[in-house]
C-alpha positions as CSV (number, residue, x, y, z in Angstrom):
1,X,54.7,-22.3,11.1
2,X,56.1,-18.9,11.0
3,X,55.0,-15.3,11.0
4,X,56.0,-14.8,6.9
5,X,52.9,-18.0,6.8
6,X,50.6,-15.2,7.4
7,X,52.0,-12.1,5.0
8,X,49.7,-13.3,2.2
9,X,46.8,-13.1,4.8
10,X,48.2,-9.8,6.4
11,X,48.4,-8.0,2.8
12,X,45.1,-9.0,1.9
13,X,43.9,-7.7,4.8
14,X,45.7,-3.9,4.4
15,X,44.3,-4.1,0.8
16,X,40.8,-4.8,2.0
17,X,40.9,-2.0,4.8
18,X,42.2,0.5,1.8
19,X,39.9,-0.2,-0.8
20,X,36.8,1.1,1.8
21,X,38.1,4.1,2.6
22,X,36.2,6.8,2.1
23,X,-4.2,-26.1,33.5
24,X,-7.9,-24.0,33.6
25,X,-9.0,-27.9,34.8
26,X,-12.5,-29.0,34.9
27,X,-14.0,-31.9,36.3
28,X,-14.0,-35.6,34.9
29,X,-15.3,-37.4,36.9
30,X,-17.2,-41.4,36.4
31,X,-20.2,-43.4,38.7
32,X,-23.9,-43.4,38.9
33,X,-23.8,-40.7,41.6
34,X,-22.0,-38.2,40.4
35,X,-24.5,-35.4,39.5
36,X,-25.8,-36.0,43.4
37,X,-22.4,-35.2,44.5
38,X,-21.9,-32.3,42.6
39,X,-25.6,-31.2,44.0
40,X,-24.5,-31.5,47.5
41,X,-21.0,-30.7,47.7
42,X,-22.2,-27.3,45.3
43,X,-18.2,-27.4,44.5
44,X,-15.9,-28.1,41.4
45,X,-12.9,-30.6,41.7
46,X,-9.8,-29.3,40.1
47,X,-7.1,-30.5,38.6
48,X,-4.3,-31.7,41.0
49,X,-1.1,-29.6,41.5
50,X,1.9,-30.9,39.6
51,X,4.4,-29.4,42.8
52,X,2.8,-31.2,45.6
53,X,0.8,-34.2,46.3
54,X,-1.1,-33.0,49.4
55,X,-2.2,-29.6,47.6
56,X,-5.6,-29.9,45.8
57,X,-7.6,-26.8,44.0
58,X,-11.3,-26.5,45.0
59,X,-13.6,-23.6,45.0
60,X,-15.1,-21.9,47.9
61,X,-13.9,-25.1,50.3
62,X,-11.8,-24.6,52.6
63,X,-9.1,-27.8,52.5
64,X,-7.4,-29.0,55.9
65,X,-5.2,-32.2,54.7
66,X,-4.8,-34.5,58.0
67,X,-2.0,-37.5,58.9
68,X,-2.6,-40.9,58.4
69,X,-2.0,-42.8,61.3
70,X,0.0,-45.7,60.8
71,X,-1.0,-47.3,64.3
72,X,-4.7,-48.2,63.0
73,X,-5.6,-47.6,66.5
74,X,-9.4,-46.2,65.5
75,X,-11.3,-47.3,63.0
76,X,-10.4,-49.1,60.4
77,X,-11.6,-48.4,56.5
78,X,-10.1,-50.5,54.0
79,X,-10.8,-49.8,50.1
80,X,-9.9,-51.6,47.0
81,X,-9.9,-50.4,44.1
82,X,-10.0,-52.2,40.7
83,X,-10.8,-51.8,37.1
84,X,-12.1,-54.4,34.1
85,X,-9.8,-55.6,31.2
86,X,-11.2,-54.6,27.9
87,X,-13.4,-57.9,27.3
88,X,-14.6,-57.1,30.5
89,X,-14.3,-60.9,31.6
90,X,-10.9,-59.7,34.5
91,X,-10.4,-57.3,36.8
92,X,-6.9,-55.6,37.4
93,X,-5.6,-53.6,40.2
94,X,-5.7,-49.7,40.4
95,X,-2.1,-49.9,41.9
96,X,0.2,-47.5,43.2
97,X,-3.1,-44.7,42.4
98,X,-3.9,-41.4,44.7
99,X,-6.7,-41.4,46.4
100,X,-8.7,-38.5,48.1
101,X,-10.5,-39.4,51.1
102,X,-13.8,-36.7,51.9
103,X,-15.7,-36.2,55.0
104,X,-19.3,-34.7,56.2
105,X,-19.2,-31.8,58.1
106,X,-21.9,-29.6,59.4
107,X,-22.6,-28.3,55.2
108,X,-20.2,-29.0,53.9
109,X,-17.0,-31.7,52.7
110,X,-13.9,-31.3,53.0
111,X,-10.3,-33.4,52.5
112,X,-10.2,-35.8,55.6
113,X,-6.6,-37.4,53.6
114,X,-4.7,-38.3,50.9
115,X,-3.2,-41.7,50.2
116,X,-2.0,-44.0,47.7
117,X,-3.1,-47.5,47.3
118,X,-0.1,-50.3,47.3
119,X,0.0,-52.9,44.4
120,X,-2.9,-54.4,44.9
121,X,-4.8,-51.3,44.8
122,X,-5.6,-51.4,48.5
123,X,-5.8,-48.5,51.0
124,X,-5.6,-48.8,54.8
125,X,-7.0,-45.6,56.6
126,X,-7.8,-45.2,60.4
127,X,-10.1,-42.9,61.1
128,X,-13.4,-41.4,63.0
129,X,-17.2,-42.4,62.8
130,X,-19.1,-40.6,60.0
131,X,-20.1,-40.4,56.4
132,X,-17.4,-40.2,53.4
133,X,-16.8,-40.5,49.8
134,X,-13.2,-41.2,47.7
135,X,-12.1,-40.3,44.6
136,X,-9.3,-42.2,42.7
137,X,-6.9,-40.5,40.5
138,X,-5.0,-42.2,37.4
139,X,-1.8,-40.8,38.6
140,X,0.9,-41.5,41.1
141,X,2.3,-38.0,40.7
142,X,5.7,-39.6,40.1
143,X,5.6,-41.7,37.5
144,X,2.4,-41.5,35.5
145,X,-0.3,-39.5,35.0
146,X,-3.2,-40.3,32.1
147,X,-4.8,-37.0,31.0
148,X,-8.1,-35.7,29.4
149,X,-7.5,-33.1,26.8
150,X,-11.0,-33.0,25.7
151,X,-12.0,-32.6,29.6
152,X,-8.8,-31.0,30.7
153,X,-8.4,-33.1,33.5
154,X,-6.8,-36.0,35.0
155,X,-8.6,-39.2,34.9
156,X,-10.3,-39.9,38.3
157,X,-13.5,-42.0,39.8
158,X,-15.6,-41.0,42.4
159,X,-17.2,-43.6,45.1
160,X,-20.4,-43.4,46.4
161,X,-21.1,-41.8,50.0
162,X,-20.5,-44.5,53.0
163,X,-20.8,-44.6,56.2
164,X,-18.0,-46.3,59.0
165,X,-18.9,-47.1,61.7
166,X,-16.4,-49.6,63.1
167,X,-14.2,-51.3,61.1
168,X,-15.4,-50.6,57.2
169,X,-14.4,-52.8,53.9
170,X,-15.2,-50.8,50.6
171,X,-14.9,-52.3,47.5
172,X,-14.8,-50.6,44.0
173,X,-14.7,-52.1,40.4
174,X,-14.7,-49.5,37.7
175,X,-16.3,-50.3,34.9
176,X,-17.0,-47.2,32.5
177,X,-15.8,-47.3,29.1
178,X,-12.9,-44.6,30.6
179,X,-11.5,-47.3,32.4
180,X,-9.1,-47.7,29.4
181,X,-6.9,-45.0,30.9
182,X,-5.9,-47.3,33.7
183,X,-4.6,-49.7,31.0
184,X,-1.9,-47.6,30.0
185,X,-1.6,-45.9,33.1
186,X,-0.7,-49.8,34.7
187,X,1.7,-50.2,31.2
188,X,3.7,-47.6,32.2
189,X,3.8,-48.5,36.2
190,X,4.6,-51.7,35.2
191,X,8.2,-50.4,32.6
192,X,8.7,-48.0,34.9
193,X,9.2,-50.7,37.9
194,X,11.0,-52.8,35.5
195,X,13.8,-50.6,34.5
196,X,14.5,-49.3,38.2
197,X,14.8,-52.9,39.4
198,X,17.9,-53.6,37.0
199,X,19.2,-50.4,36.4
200,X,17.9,-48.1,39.6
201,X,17.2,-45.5,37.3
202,X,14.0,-43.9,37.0
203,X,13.0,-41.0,35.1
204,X,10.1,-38.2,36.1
205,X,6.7,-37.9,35.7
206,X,5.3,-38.9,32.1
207,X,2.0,-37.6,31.1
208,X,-0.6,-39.7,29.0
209,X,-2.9,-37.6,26.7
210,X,-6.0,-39.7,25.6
211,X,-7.8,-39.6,23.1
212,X,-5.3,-37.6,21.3
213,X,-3.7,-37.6,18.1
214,X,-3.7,-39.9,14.7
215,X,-1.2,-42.5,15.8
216,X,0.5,-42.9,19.4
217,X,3.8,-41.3,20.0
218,X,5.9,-39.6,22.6
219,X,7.7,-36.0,22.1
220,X,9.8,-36.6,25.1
221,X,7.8,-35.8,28.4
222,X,4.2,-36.6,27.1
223,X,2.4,-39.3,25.5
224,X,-0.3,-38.7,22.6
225,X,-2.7,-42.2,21.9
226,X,-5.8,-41.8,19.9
227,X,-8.8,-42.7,20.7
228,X,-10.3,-46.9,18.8
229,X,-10.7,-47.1,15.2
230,X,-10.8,-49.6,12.8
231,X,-11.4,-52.2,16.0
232,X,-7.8,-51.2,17.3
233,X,-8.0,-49.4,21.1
234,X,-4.1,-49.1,21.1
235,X,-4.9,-47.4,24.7
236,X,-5.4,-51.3,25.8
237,X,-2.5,-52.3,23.8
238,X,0.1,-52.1,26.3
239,X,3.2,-52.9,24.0
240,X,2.3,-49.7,22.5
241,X,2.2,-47.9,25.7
242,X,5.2,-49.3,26.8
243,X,6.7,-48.9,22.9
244,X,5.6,-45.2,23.5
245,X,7.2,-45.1,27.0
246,X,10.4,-46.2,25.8
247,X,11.0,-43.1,24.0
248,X,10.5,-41.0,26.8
249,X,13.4,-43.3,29.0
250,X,15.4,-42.5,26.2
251,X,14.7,-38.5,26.0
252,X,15.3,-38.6,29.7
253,X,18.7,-40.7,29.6
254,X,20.2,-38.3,27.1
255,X,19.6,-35.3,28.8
256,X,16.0,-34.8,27.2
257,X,16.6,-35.1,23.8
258,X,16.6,-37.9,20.6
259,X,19.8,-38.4,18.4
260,X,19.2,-38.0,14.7
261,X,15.2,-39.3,13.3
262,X,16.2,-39.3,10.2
263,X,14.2,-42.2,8.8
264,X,10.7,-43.0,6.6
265,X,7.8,-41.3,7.0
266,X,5.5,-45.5,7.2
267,X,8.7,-47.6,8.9
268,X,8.6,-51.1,9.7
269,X,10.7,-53.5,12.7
270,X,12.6,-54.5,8.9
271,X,12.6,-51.0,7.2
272,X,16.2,-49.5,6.4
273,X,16.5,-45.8,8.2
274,X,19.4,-44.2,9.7
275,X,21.8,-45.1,12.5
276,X,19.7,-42.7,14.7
277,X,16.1,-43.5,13.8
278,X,17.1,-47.4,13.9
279,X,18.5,-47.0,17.6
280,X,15.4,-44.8,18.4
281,X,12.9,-47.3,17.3
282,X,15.1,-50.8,18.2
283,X,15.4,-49.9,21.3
284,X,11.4,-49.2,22.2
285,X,10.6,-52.5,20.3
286,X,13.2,-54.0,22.8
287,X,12.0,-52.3,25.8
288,X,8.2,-53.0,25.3
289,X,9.7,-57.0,24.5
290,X,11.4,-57.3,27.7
291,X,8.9,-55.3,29.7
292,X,6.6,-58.2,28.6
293,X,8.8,-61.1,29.0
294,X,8.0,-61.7,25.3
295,X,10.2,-61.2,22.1
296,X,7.6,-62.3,19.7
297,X,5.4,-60.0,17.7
298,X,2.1,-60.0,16.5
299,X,3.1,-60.9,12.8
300,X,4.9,-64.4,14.5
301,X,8.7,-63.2,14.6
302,X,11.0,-62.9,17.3
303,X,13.6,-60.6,18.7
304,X,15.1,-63.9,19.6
305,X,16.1,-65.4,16.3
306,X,14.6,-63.4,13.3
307,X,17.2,-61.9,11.5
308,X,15.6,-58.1,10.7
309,X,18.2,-57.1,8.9
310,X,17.5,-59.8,6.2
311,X,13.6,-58.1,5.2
312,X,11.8,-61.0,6.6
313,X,8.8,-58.4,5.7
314,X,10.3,-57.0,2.2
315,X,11.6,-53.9,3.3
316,X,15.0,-54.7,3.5
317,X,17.7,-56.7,1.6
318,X,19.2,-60.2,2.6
319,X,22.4,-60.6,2.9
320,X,23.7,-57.0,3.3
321,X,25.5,-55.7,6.4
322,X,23.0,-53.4,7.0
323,X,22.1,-54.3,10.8
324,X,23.1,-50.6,12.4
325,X,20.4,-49.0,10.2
326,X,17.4,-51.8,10.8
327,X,15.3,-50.9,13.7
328,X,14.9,-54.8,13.7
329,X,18.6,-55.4,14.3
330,X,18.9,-53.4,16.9
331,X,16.3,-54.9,18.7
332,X,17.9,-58.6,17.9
333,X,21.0,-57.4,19.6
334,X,19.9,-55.6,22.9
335,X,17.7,-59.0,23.4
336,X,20.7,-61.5,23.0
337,X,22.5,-59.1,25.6
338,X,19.3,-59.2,27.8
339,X,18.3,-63.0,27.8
340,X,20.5,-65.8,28.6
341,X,23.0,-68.0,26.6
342,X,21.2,-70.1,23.7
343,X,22.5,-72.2,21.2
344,X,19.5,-72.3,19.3
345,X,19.3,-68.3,18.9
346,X,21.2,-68.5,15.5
347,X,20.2,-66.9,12.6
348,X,19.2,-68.9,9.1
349,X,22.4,-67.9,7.3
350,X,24.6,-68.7,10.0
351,X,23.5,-71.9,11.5
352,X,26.6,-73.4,12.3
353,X,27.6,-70.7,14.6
354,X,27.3,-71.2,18.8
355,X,24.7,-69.0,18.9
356,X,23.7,-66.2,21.8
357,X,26.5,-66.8,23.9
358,X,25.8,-63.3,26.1
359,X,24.7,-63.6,29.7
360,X,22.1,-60.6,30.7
361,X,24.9,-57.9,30.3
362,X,22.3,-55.3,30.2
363,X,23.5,-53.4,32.9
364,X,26.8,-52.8,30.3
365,X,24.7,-51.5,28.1
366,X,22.6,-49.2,30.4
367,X,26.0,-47.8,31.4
368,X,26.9,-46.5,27.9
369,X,23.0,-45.4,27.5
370,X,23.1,-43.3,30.0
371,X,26.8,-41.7,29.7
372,X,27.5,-38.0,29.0
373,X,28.5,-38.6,25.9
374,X,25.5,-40.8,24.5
375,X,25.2,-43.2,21.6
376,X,23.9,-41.9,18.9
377,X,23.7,-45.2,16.9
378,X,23.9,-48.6,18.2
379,X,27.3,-49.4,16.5
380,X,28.4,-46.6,19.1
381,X,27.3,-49.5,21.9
382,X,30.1,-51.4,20.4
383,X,32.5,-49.0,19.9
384,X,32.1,-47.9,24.0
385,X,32.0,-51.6,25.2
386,X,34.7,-51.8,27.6
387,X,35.5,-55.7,27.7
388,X,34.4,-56.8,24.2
389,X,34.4,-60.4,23.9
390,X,33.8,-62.9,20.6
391,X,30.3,-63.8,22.2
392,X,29.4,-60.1,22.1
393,X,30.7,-60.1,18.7
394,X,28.8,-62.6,17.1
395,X,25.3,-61.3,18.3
396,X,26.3,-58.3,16.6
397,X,26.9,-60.2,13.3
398,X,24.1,-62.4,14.2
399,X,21.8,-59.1,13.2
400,X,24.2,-58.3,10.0
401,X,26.1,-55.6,12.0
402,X,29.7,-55.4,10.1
403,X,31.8,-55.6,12.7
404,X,34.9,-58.1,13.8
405,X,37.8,-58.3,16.8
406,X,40.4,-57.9,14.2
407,X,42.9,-55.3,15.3
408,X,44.0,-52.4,12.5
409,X,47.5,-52.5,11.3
410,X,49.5,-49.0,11.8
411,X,50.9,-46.8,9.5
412,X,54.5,-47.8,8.4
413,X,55.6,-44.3,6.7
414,X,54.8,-40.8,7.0
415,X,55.2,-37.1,5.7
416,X,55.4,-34.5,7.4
417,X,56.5,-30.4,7.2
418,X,59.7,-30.7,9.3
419,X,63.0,-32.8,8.8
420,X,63.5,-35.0,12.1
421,X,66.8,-34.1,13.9
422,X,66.5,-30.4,12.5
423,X,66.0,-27.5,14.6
424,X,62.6,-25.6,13.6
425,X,61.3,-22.3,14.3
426,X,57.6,-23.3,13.2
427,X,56.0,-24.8,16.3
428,X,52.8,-26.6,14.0
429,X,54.0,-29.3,12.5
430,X,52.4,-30.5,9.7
431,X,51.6,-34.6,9.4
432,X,50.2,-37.2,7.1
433,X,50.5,-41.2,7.9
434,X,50.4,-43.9,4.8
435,X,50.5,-47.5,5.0
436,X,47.4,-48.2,7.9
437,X,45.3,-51.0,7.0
438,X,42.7,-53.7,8.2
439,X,41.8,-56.3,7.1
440,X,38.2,-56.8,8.3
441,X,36.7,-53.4,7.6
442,X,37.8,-50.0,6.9
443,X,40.4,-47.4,9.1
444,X,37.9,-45.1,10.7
445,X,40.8,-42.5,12.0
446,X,43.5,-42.6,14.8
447,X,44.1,-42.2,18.1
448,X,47.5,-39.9,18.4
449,X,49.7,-38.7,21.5
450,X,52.4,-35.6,21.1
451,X,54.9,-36.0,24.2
452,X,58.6,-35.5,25.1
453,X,59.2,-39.3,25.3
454,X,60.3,-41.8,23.1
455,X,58.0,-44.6,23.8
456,X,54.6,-43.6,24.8
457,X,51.1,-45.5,23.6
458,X,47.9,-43.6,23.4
459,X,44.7,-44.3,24.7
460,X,41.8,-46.1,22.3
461,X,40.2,-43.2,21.4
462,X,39.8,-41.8,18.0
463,X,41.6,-38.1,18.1
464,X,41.9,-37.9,14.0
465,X,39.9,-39.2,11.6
466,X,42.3,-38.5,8.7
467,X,45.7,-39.5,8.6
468,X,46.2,-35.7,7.5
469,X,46.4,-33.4,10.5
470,X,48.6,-30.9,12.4
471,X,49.9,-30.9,15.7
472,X,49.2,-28.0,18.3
473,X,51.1,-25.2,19.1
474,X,54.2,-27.2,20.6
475,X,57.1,-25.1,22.8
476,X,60.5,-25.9,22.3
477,X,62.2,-28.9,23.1
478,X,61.7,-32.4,21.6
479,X,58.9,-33.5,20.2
480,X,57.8,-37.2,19.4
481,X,54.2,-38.5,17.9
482,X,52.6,-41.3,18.8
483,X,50.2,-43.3,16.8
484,X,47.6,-46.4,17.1
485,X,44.9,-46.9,13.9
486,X,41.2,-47.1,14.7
487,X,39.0,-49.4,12.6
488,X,35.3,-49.2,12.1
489,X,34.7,-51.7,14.6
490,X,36.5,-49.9,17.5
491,X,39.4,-52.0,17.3
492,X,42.8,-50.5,17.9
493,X,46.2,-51.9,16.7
494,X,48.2,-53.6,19.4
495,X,51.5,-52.0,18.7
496,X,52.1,-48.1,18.6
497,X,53.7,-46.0,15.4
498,X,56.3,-43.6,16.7
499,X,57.7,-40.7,14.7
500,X,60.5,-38.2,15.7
501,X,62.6,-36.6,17.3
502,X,61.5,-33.3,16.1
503,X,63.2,-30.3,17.4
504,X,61.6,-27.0,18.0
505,X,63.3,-24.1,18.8
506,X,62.6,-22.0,22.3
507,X,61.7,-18.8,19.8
508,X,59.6,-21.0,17.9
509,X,56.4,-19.1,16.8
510,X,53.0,-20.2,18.1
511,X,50.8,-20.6,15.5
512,X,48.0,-22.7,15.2
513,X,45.5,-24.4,12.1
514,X,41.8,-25.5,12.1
515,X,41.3,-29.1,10.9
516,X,41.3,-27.4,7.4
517,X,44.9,-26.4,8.1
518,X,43.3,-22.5,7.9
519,X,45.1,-20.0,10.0
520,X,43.9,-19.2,13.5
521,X,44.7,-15.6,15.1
522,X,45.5,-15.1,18.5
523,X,44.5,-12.3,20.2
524,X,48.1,-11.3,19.7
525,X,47.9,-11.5,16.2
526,X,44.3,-10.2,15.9
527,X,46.3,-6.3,17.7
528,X,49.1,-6.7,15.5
529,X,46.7,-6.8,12.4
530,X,44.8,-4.0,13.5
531,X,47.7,-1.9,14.1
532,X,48.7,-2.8,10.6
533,X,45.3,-1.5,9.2
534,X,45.3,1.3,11.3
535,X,48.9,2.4,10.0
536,X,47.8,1.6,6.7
537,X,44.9,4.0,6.8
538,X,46.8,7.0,8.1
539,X,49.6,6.7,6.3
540,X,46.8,6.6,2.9
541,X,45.4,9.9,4.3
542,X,48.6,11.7,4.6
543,X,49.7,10.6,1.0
544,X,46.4,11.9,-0.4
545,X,46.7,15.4,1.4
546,X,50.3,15.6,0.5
547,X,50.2,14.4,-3.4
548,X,47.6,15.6,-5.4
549,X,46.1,17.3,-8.2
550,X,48.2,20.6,-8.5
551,X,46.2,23.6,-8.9
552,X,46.8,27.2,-10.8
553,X,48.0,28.6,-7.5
554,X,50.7,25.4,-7.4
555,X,51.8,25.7,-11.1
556,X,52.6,28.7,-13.4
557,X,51.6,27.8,-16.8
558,X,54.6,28.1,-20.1
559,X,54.6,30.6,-22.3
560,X,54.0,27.1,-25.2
561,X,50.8,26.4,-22.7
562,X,49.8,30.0,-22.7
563,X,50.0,30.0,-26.7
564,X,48.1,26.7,-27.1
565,X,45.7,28.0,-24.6
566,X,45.1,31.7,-26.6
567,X,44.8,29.4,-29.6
568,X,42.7,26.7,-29.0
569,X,40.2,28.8,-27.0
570,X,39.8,31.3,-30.3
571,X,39.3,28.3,-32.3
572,X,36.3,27.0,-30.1
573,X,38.1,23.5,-30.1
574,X,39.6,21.5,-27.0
575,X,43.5,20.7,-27.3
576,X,44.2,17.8,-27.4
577,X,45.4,15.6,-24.0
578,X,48.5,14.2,-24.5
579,X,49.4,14.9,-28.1
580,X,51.0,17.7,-28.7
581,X,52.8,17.2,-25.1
582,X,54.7,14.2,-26.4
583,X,55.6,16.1,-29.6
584,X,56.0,19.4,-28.5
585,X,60.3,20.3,-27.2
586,X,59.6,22.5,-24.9
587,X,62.5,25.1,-24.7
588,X,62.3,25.6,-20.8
589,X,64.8,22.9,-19.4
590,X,65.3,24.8,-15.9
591,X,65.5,23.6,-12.2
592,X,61.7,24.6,-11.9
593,X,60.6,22.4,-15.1
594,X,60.5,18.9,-16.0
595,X,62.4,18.2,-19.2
596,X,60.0,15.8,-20.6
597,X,56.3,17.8,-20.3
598,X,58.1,21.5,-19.0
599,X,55.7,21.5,-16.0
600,X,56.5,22.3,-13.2
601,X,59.2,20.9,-11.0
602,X,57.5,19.9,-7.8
603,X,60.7,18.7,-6.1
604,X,60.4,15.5,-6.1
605,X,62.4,12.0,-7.7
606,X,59.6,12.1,-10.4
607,X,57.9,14.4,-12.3
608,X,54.0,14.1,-10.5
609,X,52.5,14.9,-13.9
610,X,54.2,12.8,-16.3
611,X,55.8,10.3,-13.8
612,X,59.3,10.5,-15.3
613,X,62.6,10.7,-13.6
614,X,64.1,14.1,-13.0
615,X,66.6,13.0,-10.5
């Protein structure tokens, strides 16, 4: 484009300038001794610092945190800590848990150590003769952490005083109705442990708030489970928790945030939502699946084989190509890339096909999860697959997403704003591409490449998703485009379109267009404008203080005007305005008076009063 591109723009802009001229914590704490401890101790636990595991609040104690000795050369005091399953018939481990170790002094307890019990909920102290209590948090201060809002406190279980003398076994099974915390808290251990062992990713600390809320559900960093109704404890339920867990992963793994939720306010694993909201959703009912080692759900389908997309539950259609926006779907595919190869894993309306033929290729997907530039549905997963293969294609298909291996044919004409072979002054040139086709979906844009040579292929990205566009600013020389069509499956067409030569000139003017093909101003042109205005406004200014409305001291009035004005004034009428102006011959045709009205001659090509020529 050239400069006279923009003298519409400019003028408009000169007219415009002219026309405006003138945590407070409290205890909560569980066991049959409790209100003793509080008696003697005479102090108030706080809630445990979020910075540092070895700092603790208490009042009016004063805290001295000692070593652990890993020699076990004193005595030895081994705890265990467990807690029972909701029908109260098992008992599970309190694994991985802090726990705060107390000593008898003179009046007083204080801290004697802080440890955390392995897997098995086990702790392994050395330490002196003399009387102690413990108390066992439901946090690791890394992963997990359950919460009491209505007590504003961490979870945590306080043992009853003991003695050591010698080597000391100490048992503990918690059994208050609490104990639920450590259900979830154990759920989310276990994903947690899970994830960093195939991906060795982790993600930080995740708080559990409980009871809290109508319905579970994560905001990111934080967990909110309500408390049993209707028979349903979903605190115990620990595909919710992990369910609820997934969603934080997935807040953390994009940089703490969600892509689109656009979905229904009741969805389903079959409901149809949105790209975003399905790849929200799929993937927690994947993660809390896997987690488990178990792809079937409570109503009797499976992740493995159940084609979502296909309303197995009446909230979707059968038959429609729908799978990117089913939460089901999505969930059907990242299994099949989870689990191994299976014939058998073929859905109803495809029977004949081979089946899952995808080999844990998880890690792929974690990859793209994880990457700067995230997947905001899960046909982006597809898309950013490096080495897509048929077997990754059909488990796609297999869940009704539209998608296929079938490269895109190129363009085979174009149109653009400059001849090839002709010398240009406009730098932008101007393109649009016809003929692109493919024959198993739909072009979804074009990756392009401007360069000097004759023979260059572009990359498989999409850079255009019309075939309208411009080029950039381009200096002089010659100038080829490249092109390659992108289809809606991510395929790109095997050859490469070439256009040109097209020749710009070394003056050539560098102007650049939006994707709207509007203008953009440089900095340059931004001045240049401004300067325009500017000069515009002055030279307005100096017009208006040089032409205007003559006065009685400019003009000297005709003997006709005199008459007229004698008359009219005895009359007690007004004259009239132009009238008797256009009829009246006024007998003064002089140097100093216009011949058309007789006023007077200001001097110039026109007469200012009547506008006609004098010169």
């Amino acid at each position: 484009m050239t400069y006279w591109k923009k003298v519409p723009i400019l003028l408009l802009a000169l007219l415009f300038a002219i026309s405006f001229m003138p945590f407070q914590p409290m205890a909560c704490t569980s066991g049959a001794d409790e209100a003793a401890h509080r008696n003697i101790m005479q102090m108030e636990i706080g809630t445990l610092s979020d910075e540092s595991a070895d700092v603790i609040s208490f009042d009016d104690v004063d805290l001295s945190v000692s070593s652990v000795s890993t020699g076990m050369e004193g005595n030895v005091l081994k705890m265990s800590f467990e807690y029972l399953s909701e029908d109260g018939l098992s008992s599970y481990p309190c694994g991985s848990a802090r726990v705060d170790l107390w000593i008898s002094g003179d009046s007083s307890f204080s801290l004697h150590s802080t440890s955390y019990a392995d897997g098995n909920g086990i702790v392994a102290i050395d330490l002196d003769n003399g009387t102690y209590f413990a108390i066992i948090w439901a946090s690791d201060w890394d992963n997990v952490r359950v919460f009491d809002p209505i007590n504003s406190s961490i979870y945590h279980w306080t043992t009853d005083y003991f003695h050591v003398d010698g080597n000391t076994t100490f048992e503990m099974e918690i059994s208050s109705d609490d104990r639920a915390a450590w259900s979830a808290y154990s759920a989310v251990l276990k994903g947690a442990a899970w994830l960093e062992n195939i991906t060795r990713w982790e993600r930080d600390l995740v708080t559990i708030e409980w009871p809290l809320g109508d319905w579970p559900q994560c905001d990111g960093d934080s967990i909110e489970v309500p408390g049993s109704s209707d028979g349903e404890s979903p605190i115990w339920n620990e595909k919710i928790i992990l369910h609820e867990y997934a969603h934080a992963i997935h807040y953390a793994a994009r940089g703490n945030d969600f892509p689109s939720l656009d979905g229904p306010d009741i969805h389903y694993v079959d409901s149809e939502s949105s790209g975003g909201f399905a790849l929200v959703e799929g993937w927690a009912e994947f993660f809390a699946a896997a987690v488990s080692g178990d792809p079937y759900r409570n109503d009797g389908t499976s992740f493995e084989s159940t084609v979502y997309a296909d309303g197995p539950h009446g909230n979707s259609n059968f038959g429609d190509w729908d799978g990117n926006i089913v939460e089901g779907a999505v969930a059907n595919v990242l299994w099949d890339i989870l689990d191994g190869t299976s014939s058998s894993d073929r859905p109803i309306w495809n029977y004949d096909s081979s089946g899952d033929q995808v080999d844990n290729e998880f890690d792929a997907f974690w990859q793209i999860f994880i990457d700067d530039d995230p997947p905001e549905e899960m046909v982006d997963v597809w898309t950013s697959w490096e080495n897509r293969t048929e077997g990754l294609m059909w488990i796609f298909r297999n869940a009704r997403f539209d998608l296929d291996l079938t490269p895109p044919l190129n363009p085979t004409d174009h149109g653009s704003s400059h001849d090839l072979n002709e010398m240009s002054d406009d730098s932008t040139i101007d393109m649009i591409l016809h003929g692109a086709v493919d024959g198993g979906g739909s072009i979804a844009g074009f990756s392009i490449l401007w360069d000097n040579n004759t023979s260059s292929v572009p990359d498989d990205s999409i850079d255009m998703d019309s075939n309208e566009f411009s080029s950039p600013p381009l200096s002089g020389g010659t100038w080829y485009l490249h092109v390659r069509a992108v289809d809606s499956s991510g395929n790109v067409a095997n050859e490469t379109y070439h256009v040109g030569p097209f020749l710009i000139s070394e003056e050539a003017v560098d102007v650049a267009t939006d994707e709207g093909g509007h203008i953009i101003f440089s900095l340059t042109d931004v001045a240049v404008l401004a300067a325009i205005i500017a000069m515009a406004i002055i030279m307005v200014f100096a017009v208006s203080r040089v032409v205007r409305r003559p006065t009685n001291e400019d003009i000297s009035l005709t003997e006709r005007e005199k008459y007229h004005q004698i008359l009219y004034q005895g009359w007690g009428i007004v004259p009239p305005q132009p009238g008797y102006q256009q009829m009246a011959q006024h007998p003064f045709h002089g140097d100093n008076f216009c011949p058309h009205c007789g006023k007077k001659d200001l001097h110039g090509a026109f007469c200012a009063f009547c506008g006609k020529r004098l010169r």
